[in-house]
Legacy VTK file of the C-alpha trace (Angstrom):
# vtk DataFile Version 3.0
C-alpha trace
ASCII
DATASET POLYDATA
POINTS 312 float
4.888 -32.500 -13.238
1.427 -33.397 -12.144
-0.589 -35.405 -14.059
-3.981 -32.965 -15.259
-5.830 -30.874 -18.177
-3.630 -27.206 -18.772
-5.887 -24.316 -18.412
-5.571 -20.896 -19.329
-7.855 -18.955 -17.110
-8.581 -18.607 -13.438
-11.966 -18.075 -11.934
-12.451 -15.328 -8.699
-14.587 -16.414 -6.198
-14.703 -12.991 -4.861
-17.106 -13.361 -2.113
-19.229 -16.107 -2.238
-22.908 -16.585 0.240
-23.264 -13.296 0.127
-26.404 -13.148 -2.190
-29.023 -10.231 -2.380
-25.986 -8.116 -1.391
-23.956 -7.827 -4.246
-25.771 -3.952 -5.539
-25.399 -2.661 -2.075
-21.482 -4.087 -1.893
-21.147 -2.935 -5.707
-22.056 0.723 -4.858
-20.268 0.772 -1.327
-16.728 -0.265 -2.961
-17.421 1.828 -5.569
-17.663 5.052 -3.503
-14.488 4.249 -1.537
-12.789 3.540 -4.841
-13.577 7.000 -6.108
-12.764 8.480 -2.808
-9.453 6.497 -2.883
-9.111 8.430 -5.771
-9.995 11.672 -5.313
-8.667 11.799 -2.176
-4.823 10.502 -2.741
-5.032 12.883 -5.908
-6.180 15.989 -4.209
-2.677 15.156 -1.754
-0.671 14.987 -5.175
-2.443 18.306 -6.378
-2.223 20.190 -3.294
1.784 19.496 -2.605
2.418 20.226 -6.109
0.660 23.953 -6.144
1.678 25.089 -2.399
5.226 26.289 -2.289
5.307 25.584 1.750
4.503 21.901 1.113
7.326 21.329 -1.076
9.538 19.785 1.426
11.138 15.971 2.100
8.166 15.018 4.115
5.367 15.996 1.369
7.622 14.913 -1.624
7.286 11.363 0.224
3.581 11.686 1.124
2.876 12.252 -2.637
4.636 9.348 -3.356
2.608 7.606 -1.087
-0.618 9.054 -2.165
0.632 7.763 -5.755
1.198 4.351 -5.034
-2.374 4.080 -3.187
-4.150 5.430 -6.422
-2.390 2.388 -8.461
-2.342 0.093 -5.639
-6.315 0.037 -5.718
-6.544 0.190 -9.245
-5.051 -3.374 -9.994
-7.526 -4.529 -7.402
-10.945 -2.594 -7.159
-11.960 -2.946 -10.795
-11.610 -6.588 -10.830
-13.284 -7.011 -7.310
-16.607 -4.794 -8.691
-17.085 -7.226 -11.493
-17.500 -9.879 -8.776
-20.556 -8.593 -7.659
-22.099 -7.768 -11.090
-21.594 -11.540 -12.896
-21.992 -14.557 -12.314
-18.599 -16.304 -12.883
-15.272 -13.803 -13.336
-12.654 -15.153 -15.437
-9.776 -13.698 -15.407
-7.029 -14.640 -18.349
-3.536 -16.405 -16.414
-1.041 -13.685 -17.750
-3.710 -11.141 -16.663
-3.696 -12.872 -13.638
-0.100 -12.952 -13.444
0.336 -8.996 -14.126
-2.254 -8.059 -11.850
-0.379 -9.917 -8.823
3.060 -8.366 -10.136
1.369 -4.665 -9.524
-0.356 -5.424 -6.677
3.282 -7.158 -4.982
5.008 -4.100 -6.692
3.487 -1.431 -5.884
2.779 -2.807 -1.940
6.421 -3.763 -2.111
7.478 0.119 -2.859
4.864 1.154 -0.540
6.313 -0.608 2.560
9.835 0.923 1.611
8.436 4.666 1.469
7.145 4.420 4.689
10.690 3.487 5.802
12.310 6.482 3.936
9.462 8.096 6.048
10.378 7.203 8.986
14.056 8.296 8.401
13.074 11.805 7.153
11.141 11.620 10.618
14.303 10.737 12.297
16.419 13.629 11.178
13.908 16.389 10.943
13.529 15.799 15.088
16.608 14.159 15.902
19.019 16.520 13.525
17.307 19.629 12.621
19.787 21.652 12.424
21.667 19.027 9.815
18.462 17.917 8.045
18.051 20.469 5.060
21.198 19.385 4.148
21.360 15.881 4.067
17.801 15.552 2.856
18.050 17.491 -0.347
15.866 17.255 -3.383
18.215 14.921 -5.111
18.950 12.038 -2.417
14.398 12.418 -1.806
14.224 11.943 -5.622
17.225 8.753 -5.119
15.430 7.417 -1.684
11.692 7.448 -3.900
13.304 5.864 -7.185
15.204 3.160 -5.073
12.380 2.163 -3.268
10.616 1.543 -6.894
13.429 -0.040 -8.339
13.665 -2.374 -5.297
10.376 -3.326 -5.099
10.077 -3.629 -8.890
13.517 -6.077 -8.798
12.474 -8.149 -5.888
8.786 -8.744 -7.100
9.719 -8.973 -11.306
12.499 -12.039 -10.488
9.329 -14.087 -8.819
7.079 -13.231 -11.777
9.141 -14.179 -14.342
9.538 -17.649 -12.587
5.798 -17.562 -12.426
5.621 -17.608 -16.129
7.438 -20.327 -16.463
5.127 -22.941 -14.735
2.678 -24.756 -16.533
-0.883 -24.673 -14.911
-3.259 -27.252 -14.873
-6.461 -28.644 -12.452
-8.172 -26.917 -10.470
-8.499 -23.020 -11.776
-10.860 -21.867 -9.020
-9.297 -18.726 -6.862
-10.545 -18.283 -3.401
-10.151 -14.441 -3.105
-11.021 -11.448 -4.690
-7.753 -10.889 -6.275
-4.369 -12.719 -8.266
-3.222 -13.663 -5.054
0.003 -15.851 -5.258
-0.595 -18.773 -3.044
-3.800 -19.553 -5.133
-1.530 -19.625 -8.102
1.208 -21.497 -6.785
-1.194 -24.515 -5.789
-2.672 -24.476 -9.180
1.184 -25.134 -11.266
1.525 -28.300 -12.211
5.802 -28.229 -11.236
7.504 -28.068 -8.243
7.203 -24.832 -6.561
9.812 -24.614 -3.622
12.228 -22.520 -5.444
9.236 -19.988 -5.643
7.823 -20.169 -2.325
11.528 -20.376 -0.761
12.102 -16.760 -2.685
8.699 -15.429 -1.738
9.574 -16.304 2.129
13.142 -14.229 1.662
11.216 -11.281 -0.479
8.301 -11.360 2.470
11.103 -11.320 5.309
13.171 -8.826 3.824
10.395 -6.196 3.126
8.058 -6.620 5.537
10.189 -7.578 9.182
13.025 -5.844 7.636
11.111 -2.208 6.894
9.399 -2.531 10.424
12.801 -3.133 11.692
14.183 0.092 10.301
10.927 2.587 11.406
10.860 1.287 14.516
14.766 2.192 14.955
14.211 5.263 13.523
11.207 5.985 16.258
13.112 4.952 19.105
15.488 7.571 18.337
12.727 9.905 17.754
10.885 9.094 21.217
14.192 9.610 22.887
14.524 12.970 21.408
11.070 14.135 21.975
11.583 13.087 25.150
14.550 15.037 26.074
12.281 17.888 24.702
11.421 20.541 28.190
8.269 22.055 26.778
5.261 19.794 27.470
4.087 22.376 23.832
7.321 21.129 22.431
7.068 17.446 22.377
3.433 18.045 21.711
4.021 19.805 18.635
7.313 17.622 17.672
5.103 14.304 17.914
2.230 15.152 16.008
4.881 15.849 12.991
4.835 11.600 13.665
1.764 10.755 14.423
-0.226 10.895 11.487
2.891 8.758 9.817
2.844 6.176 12.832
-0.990 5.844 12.489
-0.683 4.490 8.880
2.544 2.744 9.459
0.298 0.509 12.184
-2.351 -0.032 10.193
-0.263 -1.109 7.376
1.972 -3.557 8.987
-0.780 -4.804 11.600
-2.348 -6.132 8.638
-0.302 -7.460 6.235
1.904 -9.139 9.003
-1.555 -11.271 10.326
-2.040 -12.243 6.823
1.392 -13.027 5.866
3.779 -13.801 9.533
1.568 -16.400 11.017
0.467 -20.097 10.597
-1.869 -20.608 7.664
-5.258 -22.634 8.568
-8.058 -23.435 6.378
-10.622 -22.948 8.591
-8.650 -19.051 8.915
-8.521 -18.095 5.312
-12.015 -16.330 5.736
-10.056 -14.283 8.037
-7.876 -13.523 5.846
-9.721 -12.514 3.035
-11.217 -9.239 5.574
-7.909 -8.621 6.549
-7.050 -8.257 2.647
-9.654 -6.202 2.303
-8.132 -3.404 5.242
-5.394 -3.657 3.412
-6.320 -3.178 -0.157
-9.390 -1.018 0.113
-9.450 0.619 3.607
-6.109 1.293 4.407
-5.663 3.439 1.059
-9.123 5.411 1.641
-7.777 6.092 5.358
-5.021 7.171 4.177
-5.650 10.976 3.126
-7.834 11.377 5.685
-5.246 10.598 8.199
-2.488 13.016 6.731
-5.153 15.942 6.426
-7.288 15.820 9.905
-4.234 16.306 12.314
-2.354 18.396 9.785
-2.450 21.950 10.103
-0.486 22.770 6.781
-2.179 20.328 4.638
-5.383 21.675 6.175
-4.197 25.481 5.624
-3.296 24.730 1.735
-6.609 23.255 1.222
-8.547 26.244 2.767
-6.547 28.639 0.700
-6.992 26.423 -2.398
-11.005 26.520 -1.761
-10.799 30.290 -1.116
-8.607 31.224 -4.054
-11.251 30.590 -6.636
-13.892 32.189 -4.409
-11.658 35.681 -3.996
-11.084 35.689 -7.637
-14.263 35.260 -8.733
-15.865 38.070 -6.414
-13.312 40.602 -7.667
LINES 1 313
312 0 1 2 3 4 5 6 7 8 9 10 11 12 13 14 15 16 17 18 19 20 21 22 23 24 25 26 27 28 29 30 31 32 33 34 35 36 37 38 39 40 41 42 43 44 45 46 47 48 49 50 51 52 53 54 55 56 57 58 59 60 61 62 63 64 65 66 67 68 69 70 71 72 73 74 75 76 77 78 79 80 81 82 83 84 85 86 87 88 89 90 91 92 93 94 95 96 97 98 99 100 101 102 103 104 105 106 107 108 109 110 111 112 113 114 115 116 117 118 119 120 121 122 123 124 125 126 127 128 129 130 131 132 133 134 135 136 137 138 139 140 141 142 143 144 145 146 147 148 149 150 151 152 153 154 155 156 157 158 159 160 161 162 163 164 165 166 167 168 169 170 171 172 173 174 175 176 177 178 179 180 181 182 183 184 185 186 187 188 189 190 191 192 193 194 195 196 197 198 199 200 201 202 203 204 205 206 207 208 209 210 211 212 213 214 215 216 217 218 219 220 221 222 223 224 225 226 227 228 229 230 231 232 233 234 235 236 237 238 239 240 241 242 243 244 245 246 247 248 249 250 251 252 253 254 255 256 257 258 259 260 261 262 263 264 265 266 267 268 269 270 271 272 273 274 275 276 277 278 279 280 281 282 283 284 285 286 287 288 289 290 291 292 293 294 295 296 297 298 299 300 301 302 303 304 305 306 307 308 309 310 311
């Protein structure tokens, strides 16, 4: 135990020196929030009503789409009310449950983009087996693992969280509950805890990236082997859109997370968090919809529907 007064708040920096900025900021992160929104739900809307987009690969892109909506939610809100007063407090179980979504639901993410990748791998490596190893039930069992994994992994380190007594300094350098903030505020020893979040980080992170890039070194061979320069065309841009968010993804969280930590680099990091927490999510639908002619197809018949309807 360190020796110091127990508190029972936390203060967000947010973004400090960045004054006469904050309206401008407030109303910028507050469009790609709603966009974040509508976007990821229009995905979930547009799978659910078009019978040709009920298939693996758009069962897993709503899940996807659902996790982004939540993933932003436990961070945006928080992050606007940096901007609008002067000193955000933020209670420490508040604290603590808005890092256990945020490592949840990113946790889950990173695992659906895995299951991803293997749908990838056997709708172009085994086509002619895919429909029947990919049924409905094992997507529904692949999408509630993945939860149940990432809610497992990330609940064990939160309960331990709970158990530390805080005390000193309260101040958090970030815009979010992140948990190396809270970790140097606990007033116990803290190995066990960052020991288990090294493992957790390892496991999900290398060990996901492991797994898609497997699964798309199979799927390069086979695309490969394809004769048709139209063929491989066609049979890569079923990956693309998946590989583009996959990279942005991991190419983020790994500089944050997979590389030596320096004061003088936090900055840096805090930019990067902000790809991958407020970008990344927004980029998101837009990547699945520009290069993808059925998404695009359902969405022009869904906007023409109404129109045809109402002229009769």
């Amino acid at each position: 135990m360190r020796n110091g007064t127990a508190i029972t708040e936390f203060i967000l920096l947010g973004f400090p020196g960045i004054q006469g900025l904050q309206v401008p900021l407030f109303i910028v992160i507050l469009l790609i929030y709603i966009l974040t929104l509508a976007g990821n739900g229009l995905i979930i809307v547009i799978v659910w009503v078009e019978p040709k987009l009920q298939i693996p690969m758009y069962f897993f892109l709503c899940n996807l789409a659902f996790l982004e909506i939540w993933y932003t939610t436990t961070i945006i809100p928080k992050l606007l009310e940096t901007f609008v007063v002067a000193k955000t407090v933020i209670c420490i179980s508040c604290c603590l449950m808005q890092a256990f979504f945020h490592f949840f639901l990113g946790t889950t993410e990173f695992l659906i983009l895995a299951v991803m990748s293997f749908d990838r791998y056997l709708a172009i490596c085994k086509p002619l087996h895919s429909p029947s190893i990919m049924t409905s039930n094992l997507c529904l069992q692949l999408a509630l693992s993945s939860c149940v994994v990432g809610f497992t992994i990330v609940f064990c380190q939160t309960m331990l969280l709970l158990q530390l007594p805080f005390c000193g300094n309260n101040i958090i350098n970030h815009f979010y509950c992140d948990v190396g903030p809270i970790l140097k505020a606990a007033c116990a020893d803290t190995s066990i805890l960052e020991l288990l979040g090294i493992l957790a980080t390892i496991f999900v992170i290398p060990g996901s990236l492991l797994f898609t890039i497997i699964s798309y070194i199979y799927i390069l061979s086979t695309i490969l082997q394809i004769p048709s320069a139209a063929g491989r065309q066609k049979a890569f841009s079923t990956c693309a859109s998946h590989l583009t968010v996959v990279s942005l993804l991991y190419g983020a969280v790994l500089f944050m997370y997979l590389r030596p930590t320096a004061h003088s680099s936090f900055k840096i990091n805090k930019v990067v968090s902000v790809l991958n927490t407020i970008l990344t999510p927004l980029l998101n639908p837009f990547i699945y919809t520009i290069r993808n002619k059925e998404v695009k197809g359902a969405l022009k018949k869904a906007m023409t529907c109404p129109k045809t309807q109402h002229a009769k």
